[in-house]
C-alpha positions as CSV (number, residue, x, y, z in Angstrom):
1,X,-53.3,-79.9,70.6
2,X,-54.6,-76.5,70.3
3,X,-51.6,-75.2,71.7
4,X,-49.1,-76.9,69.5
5,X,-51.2,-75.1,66.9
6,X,-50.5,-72.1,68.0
7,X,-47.1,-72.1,68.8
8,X,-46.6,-73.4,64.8
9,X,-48.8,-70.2,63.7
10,X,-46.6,-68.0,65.6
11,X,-43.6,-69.1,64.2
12,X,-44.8,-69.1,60.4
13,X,-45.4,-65.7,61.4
14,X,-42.1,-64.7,63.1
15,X,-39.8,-66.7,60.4
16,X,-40.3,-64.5,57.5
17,X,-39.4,-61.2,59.4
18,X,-35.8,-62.7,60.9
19,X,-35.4,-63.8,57.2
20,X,-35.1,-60.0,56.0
21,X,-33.4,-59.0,58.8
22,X,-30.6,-61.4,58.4
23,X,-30.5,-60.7,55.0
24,X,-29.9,-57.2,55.1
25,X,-27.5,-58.0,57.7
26,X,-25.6,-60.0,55.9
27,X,-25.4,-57.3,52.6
28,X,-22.0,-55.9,52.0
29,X,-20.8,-52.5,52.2
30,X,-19.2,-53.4,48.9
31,X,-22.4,-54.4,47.0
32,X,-24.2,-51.3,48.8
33,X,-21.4,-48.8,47.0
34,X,-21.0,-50.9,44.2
35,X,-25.0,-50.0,43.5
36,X,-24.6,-46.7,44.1
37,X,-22.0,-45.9,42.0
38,X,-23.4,-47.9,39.2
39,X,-26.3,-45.4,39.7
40,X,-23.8,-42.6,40.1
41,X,-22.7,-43.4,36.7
42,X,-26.1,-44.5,34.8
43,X,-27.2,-41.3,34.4
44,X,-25.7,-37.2,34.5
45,X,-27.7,-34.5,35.1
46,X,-26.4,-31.3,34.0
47,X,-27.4,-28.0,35.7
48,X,-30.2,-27.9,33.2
49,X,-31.7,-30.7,34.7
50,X,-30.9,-32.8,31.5
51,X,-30.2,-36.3,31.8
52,X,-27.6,-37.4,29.3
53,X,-26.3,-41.2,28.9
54,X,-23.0,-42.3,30.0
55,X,-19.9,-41.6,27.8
56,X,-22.2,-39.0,26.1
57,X,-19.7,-36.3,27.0
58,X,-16.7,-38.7,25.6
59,X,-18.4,-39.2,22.4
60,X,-19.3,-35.5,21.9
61,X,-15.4,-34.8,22.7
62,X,-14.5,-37.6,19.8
63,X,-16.7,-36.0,17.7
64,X,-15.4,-32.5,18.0
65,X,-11.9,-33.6,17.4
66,X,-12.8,-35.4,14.5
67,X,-14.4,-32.4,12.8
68,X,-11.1,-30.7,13.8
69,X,-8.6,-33.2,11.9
70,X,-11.5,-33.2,8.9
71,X,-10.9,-29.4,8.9
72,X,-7.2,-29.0,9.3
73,X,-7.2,-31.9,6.4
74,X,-9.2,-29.4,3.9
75,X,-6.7,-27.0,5.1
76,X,-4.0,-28.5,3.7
77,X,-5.4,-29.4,0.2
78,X,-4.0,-27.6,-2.7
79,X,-6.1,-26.8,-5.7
80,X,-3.9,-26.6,-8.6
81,X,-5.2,-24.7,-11.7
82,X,-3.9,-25.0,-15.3
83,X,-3.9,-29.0,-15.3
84,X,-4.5,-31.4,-17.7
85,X,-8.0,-31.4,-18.1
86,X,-9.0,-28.1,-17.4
87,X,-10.4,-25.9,-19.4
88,X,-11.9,-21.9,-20.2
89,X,-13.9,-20.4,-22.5
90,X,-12.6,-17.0,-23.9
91,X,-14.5,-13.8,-24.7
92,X,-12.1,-11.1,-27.0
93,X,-13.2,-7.7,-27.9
94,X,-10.0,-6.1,-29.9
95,X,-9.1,-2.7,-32.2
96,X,-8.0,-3.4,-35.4
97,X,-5.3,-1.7,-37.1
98,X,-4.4,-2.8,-40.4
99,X,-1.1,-2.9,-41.6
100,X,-1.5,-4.0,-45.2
101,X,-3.5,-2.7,-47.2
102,X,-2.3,0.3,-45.4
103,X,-4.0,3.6,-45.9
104,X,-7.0,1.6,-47.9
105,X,-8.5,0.6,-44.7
106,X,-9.5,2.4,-41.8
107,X,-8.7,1.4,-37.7
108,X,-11.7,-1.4,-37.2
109,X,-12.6,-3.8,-34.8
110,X,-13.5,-7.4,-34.1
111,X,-14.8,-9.5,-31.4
112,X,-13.8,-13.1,-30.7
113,X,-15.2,-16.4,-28.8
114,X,-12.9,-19.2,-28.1
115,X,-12.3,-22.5,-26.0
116,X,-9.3,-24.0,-25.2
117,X,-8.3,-27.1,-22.9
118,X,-5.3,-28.1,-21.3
119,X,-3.3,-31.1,-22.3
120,X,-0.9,-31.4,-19.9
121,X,0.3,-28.4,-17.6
122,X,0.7,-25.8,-20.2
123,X,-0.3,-27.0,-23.3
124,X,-3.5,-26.0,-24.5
125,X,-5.4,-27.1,-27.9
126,X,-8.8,-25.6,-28.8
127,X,-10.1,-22.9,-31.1
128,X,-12.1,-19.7,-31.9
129,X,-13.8,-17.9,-34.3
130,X,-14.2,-14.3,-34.9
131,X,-16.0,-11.2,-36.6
132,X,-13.9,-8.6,-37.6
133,X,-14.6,-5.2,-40.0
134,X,-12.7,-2.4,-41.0
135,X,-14.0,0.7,-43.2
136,X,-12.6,2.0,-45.8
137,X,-11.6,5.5,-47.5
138,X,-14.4,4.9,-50.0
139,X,-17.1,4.6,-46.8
140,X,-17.3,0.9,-47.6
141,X,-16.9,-2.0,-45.7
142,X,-14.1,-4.7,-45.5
143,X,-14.8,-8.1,-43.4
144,X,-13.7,-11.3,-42.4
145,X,-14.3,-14.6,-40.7
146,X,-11.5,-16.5,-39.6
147,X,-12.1,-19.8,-38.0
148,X,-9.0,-21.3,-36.2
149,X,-7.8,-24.4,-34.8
150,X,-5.3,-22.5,-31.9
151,X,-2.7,-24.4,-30.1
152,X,-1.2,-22.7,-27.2
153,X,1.5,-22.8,-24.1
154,X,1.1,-20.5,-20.9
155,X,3.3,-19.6,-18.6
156,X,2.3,-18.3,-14.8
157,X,4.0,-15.9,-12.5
158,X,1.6,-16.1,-9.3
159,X,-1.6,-15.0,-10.2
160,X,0.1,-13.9,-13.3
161,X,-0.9,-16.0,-16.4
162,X,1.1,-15.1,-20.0
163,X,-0.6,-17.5,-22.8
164,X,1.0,-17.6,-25.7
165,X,-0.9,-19.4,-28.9
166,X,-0.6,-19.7,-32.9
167,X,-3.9,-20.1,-34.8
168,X,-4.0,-21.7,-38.0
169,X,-7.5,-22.4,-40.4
170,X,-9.5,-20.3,-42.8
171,X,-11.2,-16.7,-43.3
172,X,-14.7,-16.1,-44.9
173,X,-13.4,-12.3,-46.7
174,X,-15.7,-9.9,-48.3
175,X,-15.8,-6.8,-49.7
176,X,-18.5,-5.1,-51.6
177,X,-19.6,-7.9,-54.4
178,X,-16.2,-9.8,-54.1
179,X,-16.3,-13.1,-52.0
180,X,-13.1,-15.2,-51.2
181,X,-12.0,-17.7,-48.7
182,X,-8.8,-18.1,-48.0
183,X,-6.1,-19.2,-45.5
184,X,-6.0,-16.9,-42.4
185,X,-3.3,-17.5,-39.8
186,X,-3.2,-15.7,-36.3
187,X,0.1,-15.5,-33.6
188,X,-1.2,-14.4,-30.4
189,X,0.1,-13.4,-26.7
190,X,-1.7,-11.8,-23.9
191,X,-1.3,-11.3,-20.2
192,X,-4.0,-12.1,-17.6
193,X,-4.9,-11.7,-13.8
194,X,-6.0,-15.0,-12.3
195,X,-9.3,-13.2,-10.1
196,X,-10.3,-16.6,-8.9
197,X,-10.5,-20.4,-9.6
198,X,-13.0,-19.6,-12.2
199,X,-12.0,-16.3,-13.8
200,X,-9.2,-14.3,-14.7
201,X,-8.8,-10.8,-16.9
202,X,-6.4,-9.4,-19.2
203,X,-5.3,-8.3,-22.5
204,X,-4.3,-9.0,-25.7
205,X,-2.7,-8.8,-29.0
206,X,-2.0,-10.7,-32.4
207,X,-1.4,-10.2,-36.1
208,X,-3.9,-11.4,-38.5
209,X,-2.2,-12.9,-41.8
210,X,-4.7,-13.3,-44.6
211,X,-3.0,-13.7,-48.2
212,X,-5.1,-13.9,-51.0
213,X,-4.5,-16.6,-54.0
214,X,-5.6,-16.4,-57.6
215,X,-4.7,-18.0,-61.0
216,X,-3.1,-14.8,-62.0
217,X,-0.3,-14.2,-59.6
218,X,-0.8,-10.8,-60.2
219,X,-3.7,-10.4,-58.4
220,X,-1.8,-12.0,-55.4
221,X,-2.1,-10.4,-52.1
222,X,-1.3,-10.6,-48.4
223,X,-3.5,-8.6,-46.2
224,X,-2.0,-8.0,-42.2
225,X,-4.5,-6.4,-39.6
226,X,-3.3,-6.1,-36.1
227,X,-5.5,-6.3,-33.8
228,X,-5.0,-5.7,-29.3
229,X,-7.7,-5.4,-26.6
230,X,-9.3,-6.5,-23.7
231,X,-9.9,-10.4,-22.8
232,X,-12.2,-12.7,-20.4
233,X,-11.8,-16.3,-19.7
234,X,-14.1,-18.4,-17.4
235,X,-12.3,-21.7,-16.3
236,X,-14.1,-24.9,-15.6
């Protein structure tokens, strides 16, 4: 009995071992590379040491040539300037030489602020108003205020702009102790360099028309002041 005992010990004992043996045995040189290149691919090291995910590299190469298409996309956008909707503001500083009354008045000058805005490609509506002065003989002083609605059309050459605009409203006139307010009327055309998207420089020049109405037709009278300087616009 005590031997039958033993002999079962000994073979608990022995059973286990011939287990693992015959299962490594029985492992596949398939599964064996099969693991190892599933472990070859898990992980990359880089000769930093780094260890990145797989299909990190693909990802940053799909990245890249995404930022490349955005880029060449940009590239090919247009901006067009002069559009409906568009818009500048317009800063004037002129000479004025008047025509009529001539030799009365003296060569003055005038400063003007303006906006206009672009209806459709070319055609602009908007308005100014000015200061303008002019001495005369006596040492006195001769001004006006015109405020004008201005509609206008502009024609470009490259960076070449030439608006062209009529101005049409009324003129605050004075002269010593003698008030009057009139119609004032203002043809205009000037030349500008388009510096960038949101300026461009240039000059100008116009005739102001400013007649004068009374009871007495008599005392009728047309004043006509020519003025030409040095323009601004800022375009938004």
């Amino acid at each position: 009995m005590k031997r039958l005992l033993a002999i079962s010990f000994m073979f608990l004992l022995i059973l286990p071992a011939f287990s693992q043996t015959e299962d490594g045995a029985n492992s596949s040189p398939e599964t064996v590379l099969t693991d190892k290149a599933v472990s070859e691919n898990s992980d990359t090291t880089d000769a930093d040491g780094f260890v990145s995910a797989p299909g990190s590299e693909n990802q940053e190469a799909d990245s890249e040539n995404t930022d490349t298409e955005a880029d060449n996309i940009q590239s090919d956008v247009v901006y067009k300037t002069n559009q409906a909707g568009d818009q500048y503001m317009i800063l004037k500083l002129s000479v004025d030489v008047p025509y009529r009354p001539f030799k009365k008045l003296i060569v003055g000058g005038s400063g003007t602020l303006g906006y206009q805005r672009f209806i459709v490609k070319g055609l602009t509506l908007g308005g100014d108003v000015s200061f303008a002065y002019s001495q005369t003989i006596g040492k006195n002083v001769f001004y006006f205020v015109p405020i004008l609605f201005r509609a206008g059309w502009q024609f470009s050459a490259g960076k070449f702009e030439f608006p062209l605009s009529l101005g049409i409203g009324g003129a605050f006139e004075n002269y010593l102790d003698r008030t009057y307010f009139g119609l004032a009327v203002h043809p205009n055309a000037g030349v500008f360099f388009r510096y960038n998207n949101a300026w461009s420089f240039g000059a100008h020049t116009g005739l102001y028309v400013l007649p004068q109405w009374y009871k007495n037709p008599k005392h009728n009278y047309t004043g006509l002041i020519h003025d030409i300087g040095l323009s601004v616009r800022y375009h938004f």
